[in-house]
N, C-alpha and C positions, 0 to 999 in steps of 0.2 A: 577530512576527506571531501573531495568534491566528484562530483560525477560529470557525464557530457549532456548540454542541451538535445534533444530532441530523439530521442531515445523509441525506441518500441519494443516489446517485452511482450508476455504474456505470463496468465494464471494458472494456476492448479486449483480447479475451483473442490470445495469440501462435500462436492455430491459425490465426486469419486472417493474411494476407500483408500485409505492410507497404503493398501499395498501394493494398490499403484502409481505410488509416487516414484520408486526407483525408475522404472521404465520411461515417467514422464519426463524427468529433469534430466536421464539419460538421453532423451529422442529429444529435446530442447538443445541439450549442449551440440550433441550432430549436426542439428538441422543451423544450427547457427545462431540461434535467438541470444540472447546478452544477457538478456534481465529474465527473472524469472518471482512471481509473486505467489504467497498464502494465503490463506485467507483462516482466522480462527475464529471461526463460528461454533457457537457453542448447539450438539454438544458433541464435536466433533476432532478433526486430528488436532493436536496439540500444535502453538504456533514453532515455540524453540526449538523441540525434539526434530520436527518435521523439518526446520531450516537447517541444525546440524546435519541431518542425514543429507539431507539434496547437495549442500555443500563439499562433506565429504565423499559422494558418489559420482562428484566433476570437478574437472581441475579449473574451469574458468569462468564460468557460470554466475554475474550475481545473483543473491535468491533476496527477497525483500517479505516482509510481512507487514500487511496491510488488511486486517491490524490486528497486536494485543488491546484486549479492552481493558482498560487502566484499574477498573473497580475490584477485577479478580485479580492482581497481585499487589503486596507491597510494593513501592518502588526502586526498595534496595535489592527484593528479588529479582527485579526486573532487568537492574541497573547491572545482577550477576549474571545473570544470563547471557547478553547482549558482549559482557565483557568477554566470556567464556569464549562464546563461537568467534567474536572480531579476535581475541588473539591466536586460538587455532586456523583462523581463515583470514588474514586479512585484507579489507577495501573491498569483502564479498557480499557483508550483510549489508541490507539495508532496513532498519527496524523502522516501526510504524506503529503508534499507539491512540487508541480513542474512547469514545464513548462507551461502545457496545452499544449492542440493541439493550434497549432498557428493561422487554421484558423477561428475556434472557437473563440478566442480571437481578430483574426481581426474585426471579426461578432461583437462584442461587445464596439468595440473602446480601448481595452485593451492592443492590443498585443504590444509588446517594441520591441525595435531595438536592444537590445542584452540582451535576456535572462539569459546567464551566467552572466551577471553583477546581473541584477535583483536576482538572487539566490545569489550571494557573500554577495550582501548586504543585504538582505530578510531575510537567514537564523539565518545569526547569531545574529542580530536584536531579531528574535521570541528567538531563547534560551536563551538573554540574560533576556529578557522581562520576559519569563514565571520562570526566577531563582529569582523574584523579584526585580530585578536590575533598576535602570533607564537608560533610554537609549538616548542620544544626537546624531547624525549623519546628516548629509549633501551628501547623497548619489548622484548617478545621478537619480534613482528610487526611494531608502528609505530615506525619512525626516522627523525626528522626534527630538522635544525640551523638554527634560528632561520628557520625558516619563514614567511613572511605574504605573503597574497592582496596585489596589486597594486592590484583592482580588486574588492575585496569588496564585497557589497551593502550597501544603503543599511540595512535591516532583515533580518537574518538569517532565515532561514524556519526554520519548526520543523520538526525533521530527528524521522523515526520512525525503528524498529529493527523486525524484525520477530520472532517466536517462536510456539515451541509447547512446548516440556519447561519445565517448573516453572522450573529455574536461567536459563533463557534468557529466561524474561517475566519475572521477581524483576528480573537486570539493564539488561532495557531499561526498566526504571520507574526502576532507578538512574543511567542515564546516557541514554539519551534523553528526547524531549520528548513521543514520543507511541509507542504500540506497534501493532502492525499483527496482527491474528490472520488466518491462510488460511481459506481454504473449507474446508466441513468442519465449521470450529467450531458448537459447540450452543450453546443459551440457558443450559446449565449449565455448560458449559466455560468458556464468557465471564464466567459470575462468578465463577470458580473463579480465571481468569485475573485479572479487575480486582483481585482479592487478593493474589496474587503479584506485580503489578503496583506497588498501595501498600506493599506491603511492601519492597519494593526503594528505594521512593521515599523511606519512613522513614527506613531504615537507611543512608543515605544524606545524611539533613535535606535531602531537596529540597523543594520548595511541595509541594500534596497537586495544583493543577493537571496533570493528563497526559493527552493525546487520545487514546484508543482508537479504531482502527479494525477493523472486519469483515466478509471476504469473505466472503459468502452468497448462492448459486448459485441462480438463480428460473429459473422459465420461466413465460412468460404465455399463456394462450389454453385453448381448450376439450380441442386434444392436449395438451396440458403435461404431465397426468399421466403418460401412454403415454412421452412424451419423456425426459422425470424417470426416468422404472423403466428406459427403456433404458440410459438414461446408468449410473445405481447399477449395474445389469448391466455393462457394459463397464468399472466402476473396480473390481469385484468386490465390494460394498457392494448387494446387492439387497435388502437391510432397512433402507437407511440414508435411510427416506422423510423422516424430520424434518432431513436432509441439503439439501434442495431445496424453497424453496418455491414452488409452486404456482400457478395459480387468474389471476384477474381481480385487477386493481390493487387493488379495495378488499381481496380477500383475501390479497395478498401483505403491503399496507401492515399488514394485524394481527399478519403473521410480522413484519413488521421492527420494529413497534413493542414484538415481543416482548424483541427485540435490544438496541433503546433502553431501554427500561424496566432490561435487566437490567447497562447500565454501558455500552453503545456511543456515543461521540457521533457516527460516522459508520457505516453500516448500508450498504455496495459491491455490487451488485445486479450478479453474473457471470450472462452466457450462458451458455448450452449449447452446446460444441459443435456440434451439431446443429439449432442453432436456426434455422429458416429465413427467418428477416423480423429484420434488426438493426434499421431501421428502428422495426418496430412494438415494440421490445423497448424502445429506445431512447424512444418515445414511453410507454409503459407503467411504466417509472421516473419519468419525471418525472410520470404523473399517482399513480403511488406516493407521491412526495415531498410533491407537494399535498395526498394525505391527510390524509401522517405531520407535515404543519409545523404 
């Protein structure tokens, strides 16, 4: 599967309740947005169930999840999942697997003692799983004896990883297909990242092909600003204004194009908590996207 460079989308963040997600990925597909992402934060909607439903409640919609945390499944459950909703849906999903927050995972009895191992061996496990392959390994994490999907997809999706520490974006250039940066991330961080990224890819001899994606937190409307500095205030970040961007569509689409320009082929337009109209949010990305195409 491959998707199109420079993309803009947006989230369904896990402050809202799961039973607004009909609504939301219904007023996403109207308003025109393309991409649509999850988020599965523990201890909250579930990542697969919620991407079957969004998918089955639009006919063209892709929905991506970013991310499952790798330490709460095995990866042949993973590997079923993924295979499940891509051949009910397919070229819709777009899966997304990482770390987790670790304390989250401790909270669970889950979390491992070196997560970049857990990912070396995780991921390429899942791609090999969902190419219909069998899969034998004796990992320190991943253990599997001649393993293979029954019902693997027709065309495997490109599986991302996500990161933030240098060793963590190096390896998902070396074993996934595409890397997923959090909110947060700057116009600097993200080329700092597409370096670490290739470089991984190198050291590795895989193609130079790799989709980056980046969560980038907007608010739209004439409060945005007001909105934006409360927010920064309540994450403890009250100087972190190139954190959030801003303004009216055309001025958000020059933040995201900054994104683009600097190595993203997808640019994830997060709400604010706080944000009062998903609706008009929802509408405001996709005229963002029209800008930025």
């Amino acid at each position: 599967m491959t998707t199109t460079s420079r993309r803009v989308g947006a989230v369904f963040i896990p402050d809202f309740p799961p039973e607004e997600l009909r609504g939301y990925v219904q007023a996403a597909e109207s308003a025109g947005v393309d991409e649509l992402w999850l988020w599965e934060d523990c201890f909250r909607e579930g990542a697969f169930s919620s991407a079957a439903a969004a998918l089955a409640w639009t006919e063209r919609l892709r929905v991506g999840i970013g991310i499952a945390p790798m330490p709460m499944r095995n990866v042949a459950l993973t590997a079923m999942e993924i295979a499940t909703i891509e051949r009910m849906f397919p070229g819709r999903l777009l899966p997304g697997v990482g770390h987790g927050v670790l304390s989250w995972m401790g909270q669970i009895g889950a979390r491992v003692a070196s997560p970049l191992t857990l990912m070396r061996e995780y991921v390429p496990a899942l791609r090999v799983l969902l190419a219909g392959d069998a899969v034998t390994t004796s990992g320190r994490y991943v253990r599997l004896e001649d393993v293979r999907l029954d019902w693997p997809p027709a065309q495997a999706p490109l599986v991302f990883a996500a990161g933030e520490g240098p060793k963590t974006l190096a390896l998902s250039g070396e074993v996934a297909d595409g890397s997923i940066l959090t909110p947060g991330t700057t116009i600097a961080q993200l080329a700092t990242a597409r370096e670490l990224i290739a470089g991984g890819r190198s050291s590795a001899q895989r193609p130079a092909e790799h989709e980056v994606v980046v969560f980038v937190s907007a608010a739209f409307g004439d409060d945005a600003p007001s909105r934006a500095a409360a927010q920064l205030e309540q994450w403890g970040m009250p100087d972190g204004v190139e954190r959030i961007l801003t303004g009216d569509a055309q001025r958000v689409a020059a933040g995201v194009a900054g994104f683009h320009d600097s190595g993203a082929d997808a640019v994830i337009l997060v709400p604010l908590p706080n944000d009062p109209d998903h609706r008009g949010f929802l509408r405001a990305v996709a005229d963002v996207a029209g800008v930025t195409s």
